[in-house]
ChimeraX commands (.cxc) that place a marker at each C-alpha (Angstrom):
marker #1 position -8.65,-13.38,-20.34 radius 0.5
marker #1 position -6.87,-11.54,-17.20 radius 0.5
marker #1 position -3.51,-11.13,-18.35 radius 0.5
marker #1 position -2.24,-10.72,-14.94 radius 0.5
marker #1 position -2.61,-13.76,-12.91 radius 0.5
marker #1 position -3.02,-13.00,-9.22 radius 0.5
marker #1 position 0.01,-14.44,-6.64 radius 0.5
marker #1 position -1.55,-16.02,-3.60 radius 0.5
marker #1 position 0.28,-18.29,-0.93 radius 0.5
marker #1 position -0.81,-20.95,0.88 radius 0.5
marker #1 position -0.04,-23.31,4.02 radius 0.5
marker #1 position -0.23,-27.14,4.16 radius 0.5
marker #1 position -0.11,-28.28,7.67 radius 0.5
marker #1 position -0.53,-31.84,9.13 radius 0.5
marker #1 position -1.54,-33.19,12.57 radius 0.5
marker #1 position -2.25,-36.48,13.30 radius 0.5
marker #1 position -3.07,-37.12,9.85 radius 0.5
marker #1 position -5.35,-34.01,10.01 radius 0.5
marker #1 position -4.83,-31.11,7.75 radius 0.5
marker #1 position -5.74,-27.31,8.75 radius 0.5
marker #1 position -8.11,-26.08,6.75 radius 0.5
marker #1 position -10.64,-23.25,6.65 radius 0.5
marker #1 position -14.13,-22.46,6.18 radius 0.5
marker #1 position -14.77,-19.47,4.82 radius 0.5
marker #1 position -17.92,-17.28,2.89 radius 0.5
marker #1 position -16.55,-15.98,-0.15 radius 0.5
marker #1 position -18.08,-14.36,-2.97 radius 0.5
marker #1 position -21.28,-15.78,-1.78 radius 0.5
marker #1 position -20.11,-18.67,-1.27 radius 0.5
marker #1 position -19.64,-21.36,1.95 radius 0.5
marker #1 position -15.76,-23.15,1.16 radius 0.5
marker #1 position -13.16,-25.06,2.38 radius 0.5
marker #1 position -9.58,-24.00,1.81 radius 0.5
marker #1 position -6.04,-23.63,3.10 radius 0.5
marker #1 position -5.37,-20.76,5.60 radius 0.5
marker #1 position -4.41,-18.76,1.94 radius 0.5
marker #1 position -4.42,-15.21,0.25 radius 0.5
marker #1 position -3.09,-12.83,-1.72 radius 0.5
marker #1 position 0.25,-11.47,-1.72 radius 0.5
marker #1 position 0.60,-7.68,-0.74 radius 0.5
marker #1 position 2.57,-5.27,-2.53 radius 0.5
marker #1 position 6.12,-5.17,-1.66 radius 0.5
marker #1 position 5.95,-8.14,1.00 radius 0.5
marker #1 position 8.33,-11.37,0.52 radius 0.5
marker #1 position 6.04,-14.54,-0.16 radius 0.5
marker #1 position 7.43,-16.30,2.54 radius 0.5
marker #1 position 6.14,-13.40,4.96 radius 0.5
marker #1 position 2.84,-13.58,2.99 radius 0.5
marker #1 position 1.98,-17.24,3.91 radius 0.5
marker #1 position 2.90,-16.72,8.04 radius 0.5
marker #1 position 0.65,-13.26,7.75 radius 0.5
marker #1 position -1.78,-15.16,6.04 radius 0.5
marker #1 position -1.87,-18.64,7.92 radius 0.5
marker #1 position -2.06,-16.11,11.59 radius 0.5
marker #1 position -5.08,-14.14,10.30 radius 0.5
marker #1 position -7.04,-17.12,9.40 radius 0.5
marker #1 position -6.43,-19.70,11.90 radius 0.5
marker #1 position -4.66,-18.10,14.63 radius 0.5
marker #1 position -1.66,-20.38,14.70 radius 0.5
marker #1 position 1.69,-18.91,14.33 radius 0.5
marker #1 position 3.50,-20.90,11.52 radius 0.5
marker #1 position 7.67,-21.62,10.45 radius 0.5
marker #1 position 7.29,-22.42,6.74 radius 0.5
marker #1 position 10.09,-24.71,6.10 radius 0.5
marker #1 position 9.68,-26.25,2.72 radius 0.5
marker #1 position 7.67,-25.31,-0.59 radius 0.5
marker #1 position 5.50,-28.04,-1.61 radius 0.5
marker #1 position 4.30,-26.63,-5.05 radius 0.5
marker #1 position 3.83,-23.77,-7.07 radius 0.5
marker #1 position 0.60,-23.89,-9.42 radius 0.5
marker #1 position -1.27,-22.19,-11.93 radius 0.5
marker #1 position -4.94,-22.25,-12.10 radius 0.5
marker #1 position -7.52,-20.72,-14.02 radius 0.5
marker #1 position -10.96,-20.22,-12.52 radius 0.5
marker #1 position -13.06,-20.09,-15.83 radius 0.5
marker #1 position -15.90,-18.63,-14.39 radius 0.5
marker #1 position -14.55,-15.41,-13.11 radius 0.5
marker #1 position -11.80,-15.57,-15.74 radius 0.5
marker #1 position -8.92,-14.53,-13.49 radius 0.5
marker #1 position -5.42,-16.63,-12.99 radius 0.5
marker #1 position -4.10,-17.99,-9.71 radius 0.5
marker #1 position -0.45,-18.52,-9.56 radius 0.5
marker #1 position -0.03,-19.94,-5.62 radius 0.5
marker #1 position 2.87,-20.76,-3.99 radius 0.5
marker #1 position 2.39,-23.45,-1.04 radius 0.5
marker #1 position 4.63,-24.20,1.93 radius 0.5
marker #1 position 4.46,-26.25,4.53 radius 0.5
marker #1 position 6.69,-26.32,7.74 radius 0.5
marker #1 position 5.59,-26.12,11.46 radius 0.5
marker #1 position 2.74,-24.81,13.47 radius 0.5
marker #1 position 4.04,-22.71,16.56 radius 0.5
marker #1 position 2.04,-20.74,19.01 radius 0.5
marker #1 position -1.87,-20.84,18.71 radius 0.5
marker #1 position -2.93,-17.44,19.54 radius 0.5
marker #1 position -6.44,-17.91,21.11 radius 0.5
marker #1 position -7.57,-14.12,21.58 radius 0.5
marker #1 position -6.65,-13.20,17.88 radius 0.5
marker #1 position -9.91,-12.30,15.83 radius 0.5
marker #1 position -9.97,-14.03,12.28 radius 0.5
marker #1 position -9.92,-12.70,8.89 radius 0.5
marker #1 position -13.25,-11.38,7.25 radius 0.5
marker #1 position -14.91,-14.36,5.95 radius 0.5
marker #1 position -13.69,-16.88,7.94 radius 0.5
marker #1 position -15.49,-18.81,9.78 radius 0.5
marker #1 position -13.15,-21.26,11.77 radius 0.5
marker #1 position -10.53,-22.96,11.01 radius 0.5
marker #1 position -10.61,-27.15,11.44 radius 0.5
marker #1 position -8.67,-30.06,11.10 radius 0.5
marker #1 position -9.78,-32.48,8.22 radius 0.5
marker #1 position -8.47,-35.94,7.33 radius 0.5
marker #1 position -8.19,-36.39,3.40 radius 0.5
marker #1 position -10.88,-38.73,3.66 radius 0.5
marker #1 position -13.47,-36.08,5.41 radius 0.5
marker #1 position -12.24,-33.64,2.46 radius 0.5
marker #1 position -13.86,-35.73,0.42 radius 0.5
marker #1 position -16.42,-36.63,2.33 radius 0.5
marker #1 position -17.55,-33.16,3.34 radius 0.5
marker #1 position -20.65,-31.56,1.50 radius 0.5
marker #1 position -18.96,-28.15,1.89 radius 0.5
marker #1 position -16.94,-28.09,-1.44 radius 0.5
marker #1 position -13.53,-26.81,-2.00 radius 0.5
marker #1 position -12.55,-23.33,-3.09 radius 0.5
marker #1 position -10.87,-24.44,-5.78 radius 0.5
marker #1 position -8.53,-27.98,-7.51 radius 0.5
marker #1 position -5.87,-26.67,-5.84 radius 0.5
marker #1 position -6.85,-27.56,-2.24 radius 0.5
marker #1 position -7.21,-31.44,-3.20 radius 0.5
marker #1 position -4.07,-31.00,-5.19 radius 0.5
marker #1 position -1.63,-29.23,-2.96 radius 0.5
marker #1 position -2.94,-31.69,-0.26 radius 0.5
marker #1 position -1.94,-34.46,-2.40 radius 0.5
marker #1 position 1.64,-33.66,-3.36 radius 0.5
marker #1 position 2.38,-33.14,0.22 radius 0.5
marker #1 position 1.06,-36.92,0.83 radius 0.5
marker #1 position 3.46,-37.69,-2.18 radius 0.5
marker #1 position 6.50,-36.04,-0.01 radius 0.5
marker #1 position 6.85,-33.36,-2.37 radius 0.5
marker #1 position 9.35,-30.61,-1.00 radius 0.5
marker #1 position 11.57,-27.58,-2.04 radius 0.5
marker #1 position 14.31,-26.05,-0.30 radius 0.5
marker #1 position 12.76,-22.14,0.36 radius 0.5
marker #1 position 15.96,-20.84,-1.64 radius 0.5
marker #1 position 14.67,-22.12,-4.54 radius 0.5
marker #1 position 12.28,-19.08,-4.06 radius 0.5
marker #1 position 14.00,-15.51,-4.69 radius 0.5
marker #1 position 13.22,-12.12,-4.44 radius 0.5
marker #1 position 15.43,-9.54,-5.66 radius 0.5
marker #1 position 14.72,-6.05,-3.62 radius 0.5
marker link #1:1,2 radius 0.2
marker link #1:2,3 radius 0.2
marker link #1:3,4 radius 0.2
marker link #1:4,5 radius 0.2
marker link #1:5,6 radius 0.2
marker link #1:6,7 radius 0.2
marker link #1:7,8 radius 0.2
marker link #1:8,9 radius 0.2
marker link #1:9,10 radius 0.2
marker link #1:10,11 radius 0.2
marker link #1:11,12 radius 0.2
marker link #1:12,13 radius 0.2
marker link #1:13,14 radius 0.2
marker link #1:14,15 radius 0.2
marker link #1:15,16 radius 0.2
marker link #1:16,17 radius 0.2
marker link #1:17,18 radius 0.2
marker link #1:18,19 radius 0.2
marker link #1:19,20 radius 0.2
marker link #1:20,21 radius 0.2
marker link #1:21,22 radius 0.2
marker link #1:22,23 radius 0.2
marker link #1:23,24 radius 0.2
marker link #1:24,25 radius 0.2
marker link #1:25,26 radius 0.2
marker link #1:26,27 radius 0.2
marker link #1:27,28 radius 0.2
marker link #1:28,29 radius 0.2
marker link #1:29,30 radius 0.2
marker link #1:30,31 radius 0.2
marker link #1:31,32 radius 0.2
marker link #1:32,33 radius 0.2
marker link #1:33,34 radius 0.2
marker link #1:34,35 radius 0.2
marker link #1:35,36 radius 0.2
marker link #1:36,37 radius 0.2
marker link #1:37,38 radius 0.2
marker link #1:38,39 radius 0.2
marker link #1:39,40 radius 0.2
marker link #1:40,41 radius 0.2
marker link #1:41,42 radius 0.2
marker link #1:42,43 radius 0.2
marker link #1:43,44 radius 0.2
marker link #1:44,45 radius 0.2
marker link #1:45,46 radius 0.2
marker link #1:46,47 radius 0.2
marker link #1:47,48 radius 0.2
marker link #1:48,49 radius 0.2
marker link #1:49,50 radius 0.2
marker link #1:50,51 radius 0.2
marker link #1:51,52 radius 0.2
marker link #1:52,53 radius 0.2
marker link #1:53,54 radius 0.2
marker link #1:54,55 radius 0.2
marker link #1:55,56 radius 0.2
marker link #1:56,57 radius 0.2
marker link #1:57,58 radius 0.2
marker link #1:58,59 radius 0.2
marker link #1:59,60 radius 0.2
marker link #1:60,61 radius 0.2
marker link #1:61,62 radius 0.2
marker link #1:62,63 radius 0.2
marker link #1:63,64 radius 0.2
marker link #1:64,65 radius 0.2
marker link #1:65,66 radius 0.2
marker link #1:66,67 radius 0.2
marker link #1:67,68 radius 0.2
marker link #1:68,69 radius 0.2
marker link #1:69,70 radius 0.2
marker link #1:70,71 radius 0.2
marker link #1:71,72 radius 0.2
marker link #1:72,73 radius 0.2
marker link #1:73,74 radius 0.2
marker link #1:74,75 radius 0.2
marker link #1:75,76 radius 0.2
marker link #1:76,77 radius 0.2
marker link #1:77,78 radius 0.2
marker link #1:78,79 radius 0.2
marker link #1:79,80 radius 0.2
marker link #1:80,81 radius 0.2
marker link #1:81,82 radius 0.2
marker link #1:82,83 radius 0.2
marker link #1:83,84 radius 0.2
marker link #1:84,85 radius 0.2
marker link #1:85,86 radius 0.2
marker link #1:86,87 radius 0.2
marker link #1:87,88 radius 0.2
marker link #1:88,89 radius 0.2
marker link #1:89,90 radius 0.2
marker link #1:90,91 radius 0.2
marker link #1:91,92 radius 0.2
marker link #1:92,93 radius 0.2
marker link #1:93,94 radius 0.2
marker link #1:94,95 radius 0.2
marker link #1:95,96 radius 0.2
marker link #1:96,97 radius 0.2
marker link #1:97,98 radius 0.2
marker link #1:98,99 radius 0.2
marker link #1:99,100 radius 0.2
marker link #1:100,101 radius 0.2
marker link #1:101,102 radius 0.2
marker link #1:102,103 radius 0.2
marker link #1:103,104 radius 0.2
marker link #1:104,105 radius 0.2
marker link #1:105,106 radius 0.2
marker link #1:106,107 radius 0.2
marker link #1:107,108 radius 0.2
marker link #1:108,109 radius 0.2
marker link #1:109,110 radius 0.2
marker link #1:110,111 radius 0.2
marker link #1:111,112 radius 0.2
marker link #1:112,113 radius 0.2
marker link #1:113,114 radius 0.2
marker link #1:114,115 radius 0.2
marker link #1:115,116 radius 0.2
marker link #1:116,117 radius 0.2
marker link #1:117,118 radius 0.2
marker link #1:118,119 radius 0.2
marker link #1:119,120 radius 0.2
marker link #1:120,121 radius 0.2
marker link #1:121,122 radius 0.2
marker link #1:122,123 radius 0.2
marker link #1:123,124 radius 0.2
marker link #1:124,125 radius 0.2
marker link #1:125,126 radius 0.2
marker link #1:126,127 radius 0.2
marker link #1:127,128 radius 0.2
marker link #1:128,129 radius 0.2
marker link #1:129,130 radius 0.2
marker link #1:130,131 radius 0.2
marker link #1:131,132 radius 0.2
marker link #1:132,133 radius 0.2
marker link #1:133,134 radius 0.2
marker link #1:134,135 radius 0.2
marker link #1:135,136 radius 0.2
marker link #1:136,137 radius 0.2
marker link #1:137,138 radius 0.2
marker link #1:138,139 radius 0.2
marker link #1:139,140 radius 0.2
marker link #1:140,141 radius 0.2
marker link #1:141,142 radius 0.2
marker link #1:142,143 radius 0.2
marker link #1:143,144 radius 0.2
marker link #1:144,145 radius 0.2
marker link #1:145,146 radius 0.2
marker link #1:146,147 radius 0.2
marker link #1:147,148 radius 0.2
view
């Protein structure tokens, strides 16, 4: 097994009862998922999930609270996923921005059309980090820190 899990971040944002999610081709594959990715070398995981929430919806995002932090093992390609998810408030949508590689829009998706939809999740932890937000789970962001 991968000894070194990889850290990836990851938004959960609400509208109307609506969550923002993408759809994206990765690894060959056609997915659903949280505007989400990796965090880059040296960058602060709060900065990570506004980078990474603007590159693959286009909406400009205040993280206010973390919702989870969650370890996952994708037995197929044998690598770890630790991911840190916030949520907080959508700002500016920035209509001229270009998306991410691999993304193909981003939507809006009640809980019950995420399970509905016949375009299946990246991985658990979409359904699950949807679901603790539902539960009202929240974390103050200085629980979170990063020693320079």
């Amino acid at each position: 097994m991968n000894s070194r899990p990889r850290i990836t971040v990851a938004s959960v944002l609400e509208r109307d009862g609506a969550f923002l999610l993408v759809e994206e081709h990765v690894q060959q594959r056609h997915v659903l998922n949280q505007p989400a990715g990796h965090l880059e070398q040296n960058e602060r995981i709060v900065d990570a999930v506004v980078r990474e929430t603007l590159e693959e919806t286009r909406w400009q995002f205040r993280p206010t609270h973390l919702t989870g932090i969650y370890r996952w093992t994708n037995t197929q390609a044998n690598i770890t996923y630790v991911r840190f998810c916030f949520t907080g408030e959508l700002l500016d949508y920035v209509a001229d921005r270009q998306l991410d590689q691999g993304i193909i829009r981003a939507l809006w998706y009640t809980p019950a059309q995420l399970q509905a939809s016949t375009i299946p999740a990246r991985s658990p932890l979409v359904a699950r980090c949807i679901e603790d937000y539902r539960r009202g789970q929240r974390y103050d962001l200085d629980l979170i820190t990063e020693i320079a």
